[in-house]
N, C-alpha and C positions, 0 to 999 in steps of 0.2 A: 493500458487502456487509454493512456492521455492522445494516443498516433505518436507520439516519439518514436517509433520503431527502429531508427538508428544507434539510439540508445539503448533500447532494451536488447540490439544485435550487438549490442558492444563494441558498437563504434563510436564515440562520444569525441571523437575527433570530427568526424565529418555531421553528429547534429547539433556540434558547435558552429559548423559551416552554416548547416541549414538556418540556425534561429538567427544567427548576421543576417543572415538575406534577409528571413522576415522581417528584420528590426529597422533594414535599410529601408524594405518596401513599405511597408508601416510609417516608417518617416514619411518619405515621400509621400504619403497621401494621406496624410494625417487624421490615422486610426490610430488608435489607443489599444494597444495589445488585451489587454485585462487581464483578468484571473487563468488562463488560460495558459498564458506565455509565462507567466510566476511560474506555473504549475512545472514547463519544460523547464525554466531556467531549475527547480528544486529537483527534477529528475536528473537532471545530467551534473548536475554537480553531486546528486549521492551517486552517479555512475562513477564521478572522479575521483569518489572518495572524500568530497570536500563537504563531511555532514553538519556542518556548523555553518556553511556557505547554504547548504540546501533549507536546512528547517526556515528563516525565516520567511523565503521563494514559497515553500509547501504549508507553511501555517494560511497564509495569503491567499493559497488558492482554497485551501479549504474552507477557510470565511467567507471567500466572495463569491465563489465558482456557482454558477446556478444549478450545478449538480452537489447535493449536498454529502453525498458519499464517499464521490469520483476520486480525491485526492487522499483523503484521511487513509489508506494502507500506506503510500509513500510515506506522508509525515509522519507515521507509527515506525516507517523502517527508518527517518530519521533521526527519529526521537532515540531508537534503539543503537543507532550509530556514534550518535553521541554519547553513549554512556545516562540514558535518560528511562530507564524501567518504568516509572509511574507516570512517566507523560505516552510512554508509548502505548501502557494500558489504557490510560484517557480516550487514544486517538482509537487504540480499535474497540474500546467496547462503544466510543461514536459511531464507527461505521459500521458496527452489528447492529446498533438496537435505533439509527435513525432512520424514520420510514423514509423510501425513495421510490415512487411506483416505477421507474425502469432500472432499478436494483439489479434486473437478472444480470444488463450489461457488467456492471460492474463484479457483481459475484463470480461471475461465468470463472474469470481469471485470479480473483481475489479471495473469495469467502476462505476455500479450503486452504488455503495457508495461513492467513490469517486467524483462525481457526485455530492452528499446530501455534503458531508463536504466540498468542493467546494463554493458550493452555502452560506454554513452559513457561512464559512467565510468572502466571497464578501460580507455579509451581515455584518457582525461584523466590515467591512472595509466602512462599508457606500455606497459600490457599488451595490446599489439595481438593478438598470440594468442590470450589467454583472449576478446576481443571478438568475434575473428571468429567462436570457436566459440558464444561466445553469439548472436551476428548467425543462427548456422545456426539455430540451432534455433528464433531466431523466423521464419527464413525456410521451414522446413518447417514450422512451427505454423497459420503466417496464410497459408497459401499459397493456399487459396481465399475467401481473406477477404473480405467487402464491399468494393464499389469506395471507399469513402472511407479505408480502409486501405490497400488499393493504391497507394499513394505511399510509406509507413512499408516496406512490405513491399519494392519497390523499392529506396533508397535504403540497405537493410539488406543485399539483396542484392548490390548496387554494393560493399560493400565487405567481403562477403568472399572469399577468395581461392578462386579456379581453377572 
């Protein structure tokens, strides 16, 4: 959602290229990247693999970023990269439960996975409760999902109860 799209294609070679240039041009005319450019540099470094490199870039933009949502699934997947379970519950029950009146954007891409790794954590936390009631609500969200979702939506279904 951030437009990194070179990164989300798994090229993180060339929107390493990209953010040079912006940082060049941004010199040059001395803008101040903000919360924004945190946000790409915390993406492409969980692209590289580098999740200890990413968290600090992605907590950053989720503090500052005037979208109070927009970033909080990344820093969850790097909280989770790190070997960090209860910060990454932090980070997505943030981004579920904070109001955002243009939420759809960010949902559109984010809610339903978020959603699934939600739940198998409360699950790995031994809070089978809280799982199932998150399982529901991805099961009434994807409920007429693409068929390639139709297995996630399944298997989510499978476990919750009655």
């Amino acid at each position: 959602m951030n437009g990194f799209s070179a990164t989300e294609a798994g090229r993180p070679a060339r929107a390493r290229e990209l953010m040079a240039s912006a940082d060049t041009n941004d010199r040059r005319i001395g803008r101040n990247p903000g919360p924004e450019r945190a946000w790409a540099r915390g993406v492409l470094a969980l692209a590289e693999g580098k999740a200890r490199e990413a968290e600090p870039s992605l907590r950053e933009a989720a503090d500052v970023d005037p979208c109070a949502i927009c970033a909080l699934p990344d820093l969850a997947r790097a909280y989770e990269a790190e070997r960090k379970p209860e910060a990454a519950v932090v980070a997505y029950e943030r981004y579920l439960t904070t109001p955002w009146f243009w939420r759809y954007e960010v949902d559109a891409s984010e809610l339903g996975w978020a959603l699934k790794r939600l739940a198998e954590l409360y699950d790995a936390r031994g809070e089978s409760g809280k799982a199932s009631a998150v399982r529901a609500r991805l099961v009434q969200l994807w409920r007429w999902a693409d068929p390639e979702l139709q297995p996630v939506v399944a298997a989510a279904r499978a476990r919750v109860p009655g």
